[in-house]
C-alpha angles and dihedrals in degrees: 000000000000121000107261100028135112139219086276108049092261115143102225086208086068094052096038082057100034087052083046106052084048094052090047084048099055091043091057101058098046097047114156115257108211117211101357118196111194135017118228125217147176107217117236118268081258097055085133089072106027106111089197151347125234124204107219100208100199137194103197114297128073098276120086100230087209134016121205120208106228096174120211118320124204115238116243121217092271089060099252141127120209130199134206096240097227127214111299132179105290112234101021114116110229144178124195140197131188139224147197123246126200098183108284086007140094148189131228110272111269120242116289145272135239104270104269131184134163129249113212121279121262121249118244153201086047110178128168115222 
């Protein structure tokens, strides 16, 4: 038997590399954003009769632990609605999805996001005297 096979014939290099260009390519899309500043959108196909939108922030599970009203943006010509991302906890990791409201109504949460959190602010106006 050669060095680096398997009962079968495999080459476990092949697998080792194979497992290990997955892993980096689930990493990769799901890379952390630090401080974001606006959230990105495209409306609901009834975007005529939605009334607002809700941002859903999430710490692992299926509940959102806090929902941001982000009113009724107006679509740009590209088709999409953009948010002012508001102050949110520094240091905690989040995700966030939205979702359409028609008054009492909602729709199912949108796909989500890259896992995002803030890092404290930076003091200012620093002079030495």
């Amino acid at each position: 038997m050669r060095a680096g096979r398997v009962n079968g014939g495999f080459d476990m290099r092949w697998i080792l590399v194979s497992a290990m260009l997955l892993v980096c390519a689930g990493m990769a899309s799901a890379q952390t954003v630090v401080n974001p500043t606006r959230v990105e959108f495209a409306p609901s196909t009834d975007h005529a009769t939605v009334t607002r939108y809700t941002l859903g922030l999430f710490i692992g599970g299926t509940d959102p632990v806090q929902e941001l009203d982000m009113a009724k943006p107006t679509p740009n010509a590209s088709n999409v609605c953009a948010w002012t991302l508001t102050s949110y906890p520094v240091g905690v990791t989040y995700t966030a999805k939205a979702r359409a409201w028609a008054g009492t109504i909602t729709s199912d949460w949108s796909n989500t996001t890259s896992p995002f959190y803030r890092t404290p602010a930076a003091p200012s106006a620093l002079v030495v005297k």
